[in-house]
PDB file of N, CA, C and O in Angstrom, chain B, residues numbered from 101:
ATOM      1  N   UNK B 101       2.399   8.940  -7.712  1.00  0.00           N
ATOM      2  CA  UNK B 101       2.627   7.551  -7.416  1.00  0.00           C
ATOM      3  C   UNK B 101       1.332   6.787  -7.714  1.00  0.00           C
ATOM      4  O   UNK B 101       0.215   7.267  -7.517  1.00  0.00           O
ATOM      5  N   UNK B 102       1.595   5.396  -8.271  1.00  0.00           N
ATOM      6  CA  UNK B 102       0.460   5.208  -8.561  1.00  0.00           C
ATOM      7  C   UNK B 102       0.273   3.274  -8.406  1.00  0.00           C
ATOM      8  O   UNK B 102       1.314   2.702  -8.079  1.00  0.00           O
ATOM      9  N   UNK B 103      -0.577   2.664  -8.559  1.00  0.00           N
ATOM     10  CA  UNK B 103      -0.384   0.820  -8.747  1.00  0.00           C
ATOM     11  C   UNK B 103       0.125   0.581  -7.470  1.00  0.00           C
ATOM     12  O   UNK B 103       0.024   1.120  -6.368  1.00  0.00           O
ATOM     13  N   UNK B 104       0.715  -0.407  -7.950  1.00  0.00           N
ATOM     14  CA  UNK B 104       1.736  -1.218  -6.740  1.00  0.00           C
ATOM     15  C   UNK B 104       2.079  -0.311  -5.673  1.00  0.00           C
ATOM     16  O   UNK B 104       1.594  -0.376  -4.543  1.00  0.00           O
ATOM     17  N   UNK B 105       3.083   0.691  -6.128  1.00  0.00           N
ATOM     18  CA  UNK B 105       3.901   1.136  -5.222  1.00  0.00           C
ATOM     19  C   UNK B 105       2.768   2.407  -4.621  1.00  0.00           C
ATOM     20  O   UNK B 105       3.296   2.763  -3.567  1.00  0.00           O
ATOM     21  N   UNK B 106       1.920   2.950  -4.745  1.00  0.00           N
ATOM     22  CA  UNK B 106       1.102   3.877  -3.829  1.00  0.00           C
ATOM     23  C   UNK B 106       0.415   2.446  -3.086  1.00  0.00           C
ATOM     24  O   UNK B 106       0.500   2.671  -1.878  1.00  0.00           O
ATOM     25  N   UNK B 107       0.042   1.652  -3.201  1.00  0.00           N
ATOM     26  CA  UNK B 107      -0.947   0.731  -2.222  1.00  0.00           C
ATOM     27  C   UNK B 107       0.026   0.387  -1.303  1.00  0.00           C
ATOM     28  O   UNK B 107      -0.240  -0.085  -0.197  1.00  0.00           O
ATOM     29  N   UNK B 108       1.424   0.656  -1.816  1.00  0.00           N
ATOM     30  CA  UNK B 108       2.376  -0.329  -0.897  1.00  0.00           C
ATOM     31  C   UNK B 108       2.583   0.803   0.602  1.00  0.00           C
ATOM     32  O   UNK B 108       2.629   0.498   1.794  1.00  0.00           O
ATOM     33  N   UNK B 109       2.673   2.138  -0.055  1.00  0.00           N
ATOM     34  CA  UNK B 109       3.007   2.873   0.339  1.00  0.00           C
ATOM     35  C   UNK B 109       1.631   2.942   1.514  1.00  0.00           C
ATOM     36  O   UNK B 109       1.894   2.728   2.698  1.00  0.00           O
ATOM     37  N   UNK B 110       0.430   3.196   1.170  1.00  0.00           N
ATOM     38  CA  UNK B 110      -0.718   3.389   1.863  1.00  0.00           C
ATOM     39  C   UNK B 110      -0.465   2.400   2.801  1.00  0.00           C
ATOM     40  O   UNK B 110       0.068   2.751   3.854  1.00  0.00           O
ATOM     41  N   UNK B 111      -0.802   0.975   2.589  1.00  0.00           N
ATOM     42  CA  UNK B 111      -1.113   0.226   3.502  1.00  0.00           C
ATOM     43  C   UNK B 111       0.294  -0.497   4.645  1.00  0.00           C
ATOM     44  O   UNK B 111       0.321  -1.059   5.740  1.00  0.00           O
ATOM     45  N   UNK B 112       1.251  -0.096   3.672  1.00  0.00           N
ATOM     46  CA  UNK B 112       2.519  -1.031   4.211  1.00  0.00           C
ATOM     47  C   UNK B 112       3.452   0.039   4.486  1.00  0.00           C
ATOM     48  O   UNK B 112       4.505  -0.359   4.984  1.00  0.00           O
ATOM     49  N   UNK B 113       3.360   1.319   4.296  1.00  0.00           N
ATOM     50  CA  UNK B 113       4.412   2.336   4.403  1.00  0.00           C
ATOM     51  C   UNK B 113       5.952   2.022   4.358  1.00  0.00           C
ATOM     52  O   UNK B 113       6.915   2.031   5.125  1.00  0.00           O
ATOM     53  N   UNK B 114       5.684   1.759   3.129  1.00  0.00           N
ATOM     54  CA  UNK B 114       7.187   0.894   2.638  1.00  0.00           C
ATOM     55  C   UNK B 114       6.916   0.844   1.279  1.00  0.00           C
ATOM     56  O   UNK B 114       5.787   0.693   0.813  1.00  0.00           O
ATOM     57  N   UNK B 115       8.170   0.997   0.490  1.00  0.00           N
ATOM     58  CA  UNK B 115       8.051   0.739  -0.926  1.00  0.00           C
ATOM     59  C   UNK B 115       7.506  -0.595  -1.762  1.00  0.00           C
ATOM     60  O   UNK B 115       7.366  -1.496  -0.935  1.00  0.00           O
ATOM     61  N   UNK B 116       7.320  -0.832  -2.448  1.00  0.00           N
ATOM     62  CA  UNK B 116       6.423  -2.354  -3.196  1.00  0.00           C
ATOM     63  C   UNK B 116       7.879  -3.116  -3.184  1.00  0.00           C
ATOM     64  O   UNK B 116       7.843  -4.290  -2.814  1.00  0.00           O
ATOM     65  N   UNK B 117       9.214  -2.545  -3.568  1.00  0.00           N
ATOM     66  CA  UNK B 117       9.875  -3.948  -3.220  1.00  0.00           C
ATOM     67  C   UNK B 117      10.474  -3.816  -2.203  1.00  0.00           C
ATOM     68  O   UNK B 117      11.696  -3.957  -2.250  1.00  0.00           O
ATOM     69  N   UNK B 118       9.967  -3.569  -1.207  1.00  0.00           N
ATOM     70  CA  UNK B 118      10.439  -4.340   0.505  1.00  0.00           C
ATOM     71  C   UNK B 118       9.429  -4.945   0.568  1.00  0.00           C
ATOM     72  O   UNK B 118       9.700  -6.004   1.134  1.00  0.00           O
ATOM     73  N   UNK B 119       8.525  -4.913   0.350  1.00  0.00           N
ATOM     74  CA  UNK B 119       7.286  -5.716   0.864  1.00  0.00           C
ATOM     75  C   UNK B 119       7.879  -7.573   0.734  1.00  0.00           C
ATOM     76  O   UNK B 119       8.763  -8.073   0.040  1.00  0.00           O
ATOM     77  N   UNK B 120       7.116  -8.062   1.536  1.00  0.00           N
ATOM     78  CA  UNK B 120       7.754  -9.376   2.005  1.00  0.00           C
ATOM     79  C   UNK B 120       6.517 -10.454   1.104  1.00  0.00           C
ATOM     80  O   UNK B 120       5.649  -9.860   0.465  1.00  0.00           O
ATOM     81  N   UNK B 121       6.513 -11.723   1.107  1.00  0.00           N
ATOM     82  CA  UNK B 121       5.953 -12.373   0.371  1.00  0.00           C
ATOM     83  C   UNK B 121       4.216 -12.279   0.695  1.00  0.00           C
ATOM     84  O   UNK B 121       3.252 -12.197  -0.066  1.00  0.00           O
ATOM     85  N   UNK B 122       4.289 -12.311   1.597  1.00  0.00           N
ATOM     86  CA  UNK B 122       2.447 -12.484   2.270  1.00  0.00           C
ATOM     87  C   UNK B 122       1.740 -10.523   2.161  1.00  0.00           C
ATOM     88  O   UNK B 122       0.542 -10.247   2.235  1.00  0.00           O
ATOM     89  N   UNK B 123       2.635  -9.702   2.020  1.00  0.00           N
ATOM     90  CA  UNK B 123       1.830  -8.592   1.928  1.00  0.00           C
ATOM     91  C   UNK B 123       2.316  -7.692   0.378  1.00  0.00           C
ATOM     92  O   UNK B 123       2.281  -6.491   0.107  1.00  0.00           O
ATOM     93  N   UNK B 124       2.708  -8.763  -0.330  1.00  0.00           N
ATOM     94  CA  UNK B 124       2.502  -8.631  -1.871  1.00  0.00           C
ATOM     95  C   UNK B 124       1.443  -9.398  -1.658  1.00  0.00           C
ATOM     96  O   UNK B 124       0.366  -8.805  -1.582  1.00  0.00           O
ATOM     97  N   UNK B 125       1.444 -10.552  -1.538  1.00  0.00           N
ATOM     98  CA  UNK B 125       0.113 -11.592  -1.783  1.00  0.00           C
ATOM     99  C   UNK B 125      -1.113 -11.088  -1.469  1.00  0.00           C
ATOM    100  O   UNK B 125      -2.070 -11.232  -2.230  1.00  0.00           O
ATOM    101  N   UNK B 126      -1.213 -10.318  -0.081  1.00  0.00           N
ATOM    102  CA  UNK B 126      -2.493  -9.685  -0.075  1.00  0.00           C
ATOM    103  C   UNK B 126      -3.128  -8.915  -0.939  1.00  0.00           C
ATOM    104  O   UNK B 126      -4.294  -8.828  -1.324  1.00  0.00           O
ATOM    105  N   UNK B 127      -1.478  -8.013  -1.321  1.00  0.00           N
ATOM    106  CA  UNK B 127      -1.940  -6.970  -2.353  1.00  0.00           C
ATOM    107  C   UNK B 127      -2.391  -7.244  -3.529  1.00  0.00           C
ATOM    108  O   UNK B 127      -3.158  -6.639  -4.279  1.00  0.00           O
ATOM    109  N   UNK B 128      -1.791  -8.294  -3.617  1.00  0.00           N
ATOM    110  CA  UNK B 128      -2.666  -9.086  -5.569  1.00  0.00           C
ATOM    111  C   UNK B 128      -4.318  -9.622  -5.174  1.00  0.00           C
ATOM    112  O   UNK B 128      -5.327  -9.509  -5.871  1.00  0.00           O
ATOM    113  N   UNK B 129      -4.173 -10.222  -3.827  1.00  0.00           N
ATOM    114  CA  UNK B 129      -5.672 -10.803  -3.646  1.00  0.00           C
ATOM    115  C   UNK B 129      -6.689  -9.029  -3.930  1.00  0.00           C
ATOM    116  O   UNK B 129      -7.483  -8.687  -4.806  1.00  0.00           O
ATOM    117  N   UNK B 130      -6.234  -8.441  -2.935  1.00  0.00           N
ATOM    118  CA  UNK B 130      -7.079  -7.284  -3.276  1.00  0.00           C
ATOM    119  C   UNK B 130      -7.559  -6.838  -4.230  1.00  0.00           C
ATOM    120  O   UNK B 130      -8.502  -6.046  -4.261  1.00  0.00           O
ATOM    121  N   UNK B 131      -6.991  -7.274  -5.102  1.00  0.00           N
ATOM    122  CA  UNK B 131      -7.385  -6.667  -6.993  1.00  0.00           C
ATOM    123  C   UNK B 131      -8.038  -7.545  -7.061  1.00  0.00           C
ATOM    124  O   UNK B 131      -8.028  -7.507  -8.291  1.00  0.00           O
ATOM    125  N   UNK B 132      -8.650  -8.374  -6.855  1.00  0.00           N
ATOM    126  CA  UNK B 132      -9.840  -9.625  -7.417  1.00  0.00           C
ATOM    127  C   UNK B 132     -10.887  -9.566  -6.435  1.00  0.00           C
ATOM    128  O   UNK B 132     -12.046  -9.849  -6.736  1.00  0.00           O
ATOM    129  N   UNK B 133     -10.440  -9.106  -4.919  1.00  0.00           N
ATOM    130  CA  UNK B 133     -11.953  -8.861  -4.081  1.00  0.00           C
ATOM    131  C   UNK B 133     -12.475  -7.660  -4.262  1.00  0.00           C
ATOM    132  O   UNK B 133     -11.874  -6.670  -3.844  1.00  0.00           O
ATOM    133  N   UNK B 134     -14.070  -7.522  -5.126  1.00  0.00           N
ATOM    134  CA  UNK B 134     -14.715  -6.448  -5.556  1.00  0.00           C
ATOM    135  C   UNK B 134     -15.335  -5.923  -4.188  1.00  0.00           C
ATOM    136  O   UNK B 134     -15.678  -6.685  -3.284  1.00  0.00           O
ATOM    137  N   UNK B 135     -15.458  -4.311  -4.126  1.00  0.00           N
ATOM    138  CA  UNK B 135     -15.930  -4.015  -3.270  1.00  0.00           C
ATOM    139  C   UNK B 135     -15.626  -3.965  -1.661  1.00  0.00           C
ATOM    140  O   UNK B 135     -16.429  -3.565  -0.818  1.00  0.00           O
ATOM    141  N   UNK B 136     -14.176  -4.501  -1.384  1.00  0.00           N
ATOM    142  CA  UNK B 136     -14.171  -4.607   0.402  1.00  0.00           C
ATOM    143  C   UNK B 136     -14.743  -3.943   1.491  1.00  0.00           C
ATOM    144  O   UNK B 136     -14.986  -4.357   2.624  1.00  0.00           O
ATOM    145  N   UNK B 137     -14.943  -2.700   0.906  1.00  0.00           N
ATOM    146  CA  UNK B 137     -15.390  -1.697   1.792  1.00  0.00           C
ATOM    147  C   UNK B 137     -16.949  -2.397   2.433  1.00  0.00           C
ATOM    148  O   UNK B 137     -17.178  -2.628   3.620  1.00  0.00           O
ATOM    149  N   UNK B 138     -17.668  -2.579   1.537  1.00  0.00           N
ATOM    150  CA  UNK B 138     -19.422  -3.135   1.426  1.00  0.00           C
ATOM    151  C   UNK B 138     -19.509  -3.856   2.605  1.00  0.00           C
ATOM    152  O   UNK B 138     -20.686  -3.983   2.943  1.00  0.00           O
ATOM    153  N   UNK B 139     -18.566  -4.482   3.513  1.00  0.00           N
ATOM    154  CA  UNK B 139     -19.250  -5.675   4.570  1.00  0.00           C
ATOM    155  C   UNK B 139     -17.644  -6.168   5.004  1.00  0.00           C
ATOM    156  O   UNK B 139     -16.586  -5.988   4.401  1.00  0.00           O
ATOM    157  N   UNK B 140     -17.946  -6.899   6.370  1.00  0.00           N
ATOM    158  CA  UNK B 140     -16.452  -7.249   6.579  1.00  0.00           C
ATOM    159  C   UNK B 140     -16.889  -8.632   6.115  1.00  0.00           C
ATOM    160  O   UNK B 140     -17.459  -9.029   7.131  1.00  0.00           O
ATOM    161  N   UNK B 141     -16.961  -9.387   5.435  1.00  0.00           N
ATOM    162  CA  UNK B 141     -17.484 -10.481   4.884  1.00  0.00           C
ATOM    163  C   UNK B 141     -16.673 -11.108   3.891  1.00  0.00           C
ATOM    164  O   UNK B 141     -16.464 -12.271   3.544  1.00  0.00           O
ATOM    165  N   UNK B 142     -15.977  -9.097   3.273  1.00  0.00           N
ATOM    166  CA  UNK B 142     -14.857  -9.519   2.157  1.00  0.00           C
ATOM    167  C   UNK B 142     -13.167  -9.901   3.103  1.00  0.00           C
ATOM    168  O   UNK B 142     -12.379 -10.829   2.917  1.00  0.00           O
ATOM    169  N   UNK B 143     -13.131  -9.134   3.771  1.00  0.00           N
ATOM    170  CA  UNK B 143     -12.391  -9.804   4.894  1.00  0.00           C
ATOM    171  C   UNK B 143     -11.593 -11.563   4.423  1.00  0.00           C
ATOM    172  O   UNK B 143     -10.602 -11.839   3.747  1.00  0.00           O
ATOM    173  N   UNK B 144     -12.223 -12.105   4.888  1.00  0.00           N
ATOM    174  CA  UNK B 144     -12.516 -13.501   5.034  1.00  0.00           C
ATOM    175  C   UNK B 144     -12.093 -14.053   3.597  1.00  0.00           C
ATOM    176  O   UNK B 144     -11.238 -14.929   3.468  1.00  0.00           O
ATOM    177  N   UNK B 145     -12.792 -13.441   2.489  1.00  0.00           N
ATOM    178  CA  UNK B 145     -12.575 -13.945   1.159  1.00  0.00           C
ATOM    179  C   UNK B 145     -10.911 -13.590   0.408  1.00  0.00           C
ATOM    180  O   UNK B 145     -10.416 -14.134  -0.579  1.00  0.00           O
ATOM    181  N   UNK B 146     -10.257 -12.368   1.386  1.00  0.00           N
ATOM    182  CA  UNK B 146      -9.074 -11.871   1.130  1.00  0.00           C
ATOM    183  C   UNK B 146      -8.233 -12.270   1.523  1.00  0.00           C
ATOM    184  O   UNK B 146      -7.195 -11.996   0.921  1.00  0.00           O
ATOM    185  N   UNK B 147      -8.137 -13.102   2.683  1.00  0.00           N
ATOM    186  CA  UNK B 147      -7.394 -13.453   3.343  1.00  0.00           C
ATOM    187  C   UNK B 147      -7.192 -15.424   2.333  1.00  0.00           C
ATOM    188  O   UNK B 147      -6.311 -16.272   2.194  1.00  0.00           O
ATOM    189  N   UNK B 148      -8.350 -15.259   1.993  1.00  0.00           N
ATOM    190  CA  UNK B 148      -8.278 -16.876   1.206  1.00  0.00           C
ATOM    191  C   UNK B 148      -7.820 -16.732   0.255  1.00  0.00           C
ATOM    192  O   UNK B 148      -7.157 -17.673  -0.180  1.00  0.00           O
ATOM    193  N   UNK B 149      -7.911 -15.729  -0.400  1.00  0.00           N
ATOM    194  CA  UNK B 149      -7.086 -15.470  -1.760  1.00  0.00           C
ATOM    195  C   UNK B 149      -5.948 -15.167  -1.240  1.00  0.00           C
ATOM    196  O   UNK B 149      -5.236 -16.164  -1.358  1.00  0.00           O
ATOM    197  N   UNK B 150      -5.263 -14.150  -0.616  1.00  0.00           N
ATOM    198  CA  UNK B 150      -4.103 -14.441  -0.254  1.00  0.00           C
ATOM    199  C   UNK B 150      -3.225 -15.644  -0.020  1.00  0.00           C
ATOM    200  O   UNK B 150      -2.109 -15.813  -0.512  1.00  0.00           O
ATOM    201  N   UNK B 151      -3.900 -16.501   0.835  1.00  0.00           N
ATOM    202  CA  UNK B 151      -3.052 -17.740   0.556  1.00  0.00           C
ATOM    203  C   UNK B 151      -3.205 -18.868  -0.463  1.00  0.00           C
ATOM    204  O   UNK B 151      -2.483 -19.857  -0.586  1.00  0.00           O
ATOM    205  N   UNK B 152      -4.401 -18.492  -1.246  1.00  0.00           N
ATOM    206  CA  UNK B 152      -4.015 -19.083  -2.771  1.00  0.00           C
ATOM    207  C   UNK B 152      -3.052 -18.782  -3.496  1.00  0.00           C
ATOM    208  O   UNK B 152      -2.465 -19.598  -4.207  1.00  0.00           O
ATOM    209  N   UNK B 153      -2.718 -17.353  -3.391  1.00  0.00           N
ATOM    210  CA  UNK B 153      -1.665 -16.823  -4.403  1.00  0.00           C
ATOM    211  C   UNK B 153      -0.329 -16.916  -3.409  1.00  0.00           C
ATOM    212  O   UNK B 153       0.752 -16.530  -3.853  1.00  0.00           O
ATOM    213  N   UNK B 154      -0.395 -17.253  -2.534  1.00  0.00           N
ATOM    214  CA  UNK B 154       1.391 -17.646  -1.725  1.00  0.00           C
ATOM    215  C   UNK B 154       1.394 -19.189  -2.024  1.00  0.00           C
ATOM    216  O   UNK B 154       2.423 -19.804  -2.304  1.00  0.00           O
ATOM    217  N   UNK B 155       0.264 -19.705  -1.949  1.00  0.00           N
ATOM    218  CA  UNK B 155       0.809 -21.689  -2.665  1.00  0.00           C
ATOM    219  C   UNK B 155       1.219 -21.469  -4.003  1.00  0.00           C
ATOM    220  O   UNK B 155       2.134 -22.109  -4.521  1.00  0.00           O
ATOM    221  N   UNK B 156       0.433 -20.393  -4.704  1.00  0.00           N
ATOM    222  CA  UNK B 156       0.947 -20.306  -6.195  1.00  0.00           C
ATOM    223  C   UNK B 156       2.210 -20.028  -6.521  1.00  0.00           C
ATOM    224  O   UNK B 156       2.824 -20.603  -7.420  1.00  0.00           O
ATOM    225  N   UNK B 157       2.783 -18.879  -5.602  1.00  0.00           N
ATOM    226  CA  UNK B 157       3.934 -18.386  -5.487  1.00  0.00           C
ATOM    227  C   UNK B 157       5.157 -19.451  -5.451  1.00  0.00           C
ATOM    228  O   UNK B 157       6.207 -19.449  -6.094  1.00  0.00           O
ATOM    229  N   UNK B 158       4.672 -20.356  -4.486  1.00  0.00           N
ATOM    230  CA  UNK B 158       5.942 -21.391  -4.120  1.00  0.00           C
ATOM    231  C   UNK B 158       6.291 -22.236  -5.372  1.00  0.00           C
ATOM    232  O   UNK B 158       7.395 -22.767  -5.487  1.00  0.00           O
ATOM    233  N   UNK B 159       5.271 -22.347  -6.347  1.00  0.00           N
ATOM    234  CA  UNK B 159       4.933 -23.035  -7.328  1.00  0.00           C
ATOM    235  C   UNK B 159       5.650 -22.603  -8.673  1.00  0.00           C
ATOM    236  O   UNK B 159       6.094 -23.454  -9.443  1.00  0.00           O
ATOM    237  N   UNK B 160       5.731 -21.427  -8.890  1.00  0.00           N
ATOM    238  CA  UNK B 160       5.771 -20.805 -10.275  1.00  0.00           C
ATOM    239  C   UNK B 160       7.213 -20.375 -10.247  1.00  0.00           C
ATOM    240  O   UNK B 160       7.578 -19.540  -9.420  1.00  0.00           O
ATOM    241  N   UNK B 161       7.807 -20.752 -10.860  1.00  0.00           N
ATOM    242  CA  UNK B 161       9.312 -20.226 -11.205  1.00  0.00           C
ATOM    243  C   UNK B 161       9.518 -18.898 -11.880  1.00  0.00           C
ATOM    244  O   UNK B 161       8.828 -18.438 -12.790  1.00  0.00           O
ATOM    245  N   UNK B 162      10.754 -18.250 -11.201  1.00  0.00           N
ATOM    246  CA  UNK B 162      10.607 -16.797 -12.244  1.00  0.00           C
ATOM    247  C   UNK B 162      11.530 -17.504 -13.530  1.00  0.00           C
ATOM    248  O   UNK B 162      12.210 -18.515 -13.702  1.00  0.00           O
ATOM    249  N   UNK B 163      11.001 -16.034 -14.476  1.00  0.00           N
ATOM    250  CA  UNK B 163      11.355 -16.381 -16.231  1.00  0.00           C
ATOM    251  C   UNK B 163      12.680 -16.342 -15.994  1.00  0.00           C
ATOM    252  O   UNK B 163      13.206 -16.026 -14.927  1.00  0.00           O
ATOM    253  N   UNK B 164      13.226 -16.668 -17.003  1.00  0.00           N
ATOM    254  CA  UNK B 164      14.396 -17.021 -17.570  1.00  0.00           C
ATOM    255  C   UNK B 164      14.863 -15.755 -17.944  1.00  0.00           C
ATOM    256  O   UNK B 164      14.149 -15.246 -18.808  1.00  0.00           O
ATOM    257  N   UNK B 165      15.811 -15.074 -17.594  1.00  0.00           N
ATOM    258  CA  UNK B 165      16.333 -14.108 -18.233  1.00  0.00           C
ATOM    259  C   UNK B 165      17.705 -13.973 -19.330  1.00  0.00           C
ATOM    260  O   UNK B 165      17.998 -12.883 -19.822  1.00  0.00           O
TER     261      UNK B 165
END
């Protein structure tokens, strides 16, 4: 298992699509905060990216199929 669905699995013990809108969102912020482990400092910066990418979310239409 690997990407999406092992992080989903680790942190959310649930598959990547049950996951609900705000703990996908975390999970994308996480890929852009380098380092979390280093300080709880990143904390703070994850949680802001997270709700950048849920305003984005409300925003962006899915494709056209």
């Amino acid at each position: 298992m690997y990407g999406a669905e092992a992080a989903a699995r680790t942190y959310f013990h649930k598959s990547a699509v049950e996951l609900d809108r705000e703990e996908a969102a975390l999970l994308a912020a996480a890929i852009v905060i380098s380092a979390p482990h280093e300080s709880g400092a990143a904390e703070p910066r994850l949680v802001q990216r997270q709700q950048l990418i849920l305003r984005r979310m409300g925003v962006v239409a899915a494709p056209a199929l």
